[in-house]
N, C-alpha and C positions, 0 to 999 in steps of 0.2 A: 058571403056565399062561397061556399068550397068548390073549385075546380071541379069537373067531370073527370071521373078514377083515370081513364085513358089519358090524362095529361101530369096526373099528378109525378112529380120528381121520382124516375124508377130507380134511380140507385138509394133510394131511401126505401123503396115500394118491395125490391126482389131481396128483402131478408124476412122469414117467417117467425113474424116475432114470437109466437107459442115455442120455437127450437132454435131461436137466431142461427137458424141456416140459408143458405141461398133458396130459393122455392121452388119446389119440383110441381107442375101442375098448381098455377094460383089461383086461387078462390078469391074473391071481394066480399066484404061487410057493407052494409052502408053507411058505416063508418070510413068506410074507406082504408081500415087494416087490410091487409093480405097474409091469408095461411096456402100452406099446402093443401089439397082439398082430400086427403086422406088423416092428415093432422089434425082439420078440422072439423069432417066429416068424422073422427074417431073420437071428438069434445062434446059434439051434439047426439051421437050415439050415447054418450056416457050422461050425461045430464038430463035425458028423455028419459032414460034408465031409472033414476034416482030421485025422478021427476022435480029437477030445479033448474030454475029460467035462464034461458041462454045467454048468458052475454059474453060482449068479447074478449079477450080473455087481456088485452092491452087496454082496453079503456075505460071498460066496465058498463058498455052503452048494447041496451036489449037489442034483441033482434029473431026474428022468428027461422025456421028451418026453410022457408021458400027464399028467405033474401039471399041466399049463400048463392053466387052467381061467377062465372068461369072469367076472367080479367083477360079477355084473348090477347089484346093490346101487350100488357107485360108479359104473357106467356110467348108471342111472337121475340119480342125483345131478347128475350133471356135466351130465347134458343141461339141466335147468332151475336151473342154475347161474349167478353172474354176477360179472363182475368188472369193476373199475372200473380204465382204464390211466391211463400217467401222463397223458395230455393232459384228463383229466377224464371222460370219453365212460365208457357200462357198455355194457358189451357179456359176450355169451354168454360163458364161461369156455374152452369149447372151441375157441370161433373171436378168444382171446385171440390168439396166436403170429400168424394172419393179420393182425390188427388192428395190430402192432404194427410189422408189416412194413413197412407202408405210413402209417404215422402219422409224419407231421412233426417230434413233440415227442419221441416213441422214435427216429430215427434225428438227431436236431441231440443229444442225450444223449449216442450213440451212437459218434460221430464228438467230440466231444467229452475220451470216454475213451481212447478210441483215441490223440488226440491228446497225451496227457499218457502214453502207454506208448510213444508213437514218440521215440526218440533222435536226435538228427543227429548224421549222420556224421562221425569225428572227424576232426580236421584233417587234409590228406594224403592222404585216403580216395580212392581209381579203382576208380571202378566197372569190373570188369571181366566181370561177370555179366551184364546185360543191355545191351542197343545199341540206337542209333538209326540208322534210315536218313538217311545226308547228301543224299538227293536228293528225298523226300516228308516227311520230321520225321515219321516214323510210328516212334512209341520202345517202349522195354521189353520187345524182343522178345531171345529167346536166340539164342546164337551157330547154331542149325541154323537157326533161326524166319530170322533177318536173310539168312543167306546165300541160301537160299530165295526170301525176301521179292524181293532186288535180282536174283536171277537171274531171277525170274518177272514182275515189276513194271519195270525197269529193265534188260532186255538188251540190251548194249551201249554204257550212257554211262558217263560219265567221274565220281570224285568222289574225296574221301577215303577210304579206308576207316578205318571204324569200329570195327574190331580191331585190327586194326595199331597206330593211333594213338595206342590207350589202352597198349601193351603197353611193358614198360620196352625194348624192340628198335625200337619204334615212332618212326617220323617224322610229326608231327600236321601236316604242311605236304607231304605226298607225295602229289600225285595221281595217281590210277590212269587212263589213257585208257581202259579197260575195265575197270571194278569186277566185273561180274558175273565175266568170266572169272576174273580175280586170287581172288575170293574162293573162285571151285571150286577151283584151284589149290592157296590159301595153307590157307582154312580152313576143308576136308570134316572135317579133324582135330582135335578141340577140347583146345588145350594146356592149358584151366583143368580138363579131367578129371587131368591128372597133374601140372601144375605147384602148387607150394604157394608163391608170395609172400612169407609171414611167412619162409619158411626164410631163414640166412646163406648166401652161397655156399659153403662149408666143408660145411655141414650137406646142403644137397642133392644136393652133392656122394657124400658118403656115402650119402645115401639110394639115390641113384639105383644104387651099386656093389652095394648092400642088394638092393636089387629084381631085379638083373639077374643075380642067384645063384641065383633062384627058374627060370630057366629052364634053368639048366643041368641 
């Protein structure tokens, strides 16, 4: 027999397992999970929607929209609660997640991690996903975002373009006397939706005879 939610272990109870965040306003299961009750109230909204059966989104155990019930017991708790982050500082438990947003020592961590999961590109690699504009260096935009970008920003000059250039058809030394126009022209059409790269020319081959039997 499971404990009454009120006595259950709260420092295992105040993190919202749907955001593993500290829980802002907690809700009860009865199962005994705890969400934030806009986290969870925005689960049961979505699922009534789409009309598929509620469960919890940690156990997988039903439960209807009346069980959802306010855990005053852990929301008492948590208010006069405290926690200590990594830069040393205590701060309120609940206004943890803010605290860390904006802390130095959480985001130099942060970036950090990140760092040792980011790969570099293996040798060879063309970027043919995102572009830069060759006439403001304003990068990382997508092939709609760029076209967009120089037709609105830059109508009517001249430069490389920056699809073309990368693509194996591509001349990286061809200028355009009018980029914007070339680019409505060349590319309203985005080849990287159907073109695959990795393919042999054998293989795309086939592909593409494969695809063009679905319209018949």
């Amino acid at each position: 027999r499971r404990p009454p939610r009120s006595t259950l272990d709260r420092s295992s109870a105040a993190s919202d397992v749907y955001k593993r965040q500290v829980l802002n306003d907690p809700y009860s299961l009865p199962c005994f999970h705890n969400y934030c009750h806009n986290c969870i109230d925005q689960y049961v909204q979505n699922q009534l929607a789409s009309k598929s059966p509620l469960k919890c989104p940690a156990c997988t155990s039903k439960f209807g929209k009346k069980d959802l019930v306010p855990n005053n017991a852990l929301r008492k708790a948590l208010e006069g609660s405290h926690s200590v982050c990594k830069c040393g500082k205590k701060v309120l438990t609940k206004e943890l997640a803010v605290h860390e947003a904006a802390c130095k020592d959480c985001t130099k961590e942060l970036q950090k991690t990140i760092q040792k999961l980011v790969k570099p590109a293996p040798k060879g690699y063309v970027n043919r996903s995102t572009f830069a504009c060759p006439i403001c260096k304003q990068d990382n935009m997508l092939q709609k975002e760029i076209v967009n970008h120089i037709s609105t920003k830059h109508p009517g000059k001249s430069g490389v373009c920056p699809i073309c250039k990368v693509q194996p058809y591509g001349d990286p030394n061809y200028t355009s006397q009018n980029l914007a126009s070339h680019m409505k022209l060349r590319h309203n059409f985005d080849i990287a939706e159907y073109a695959d790269y990795e393919l042999e020319d054998d293989e795309a081959y086939q592909q593409v005879i494969q695809n063009s039997l679905k319209f018949q």
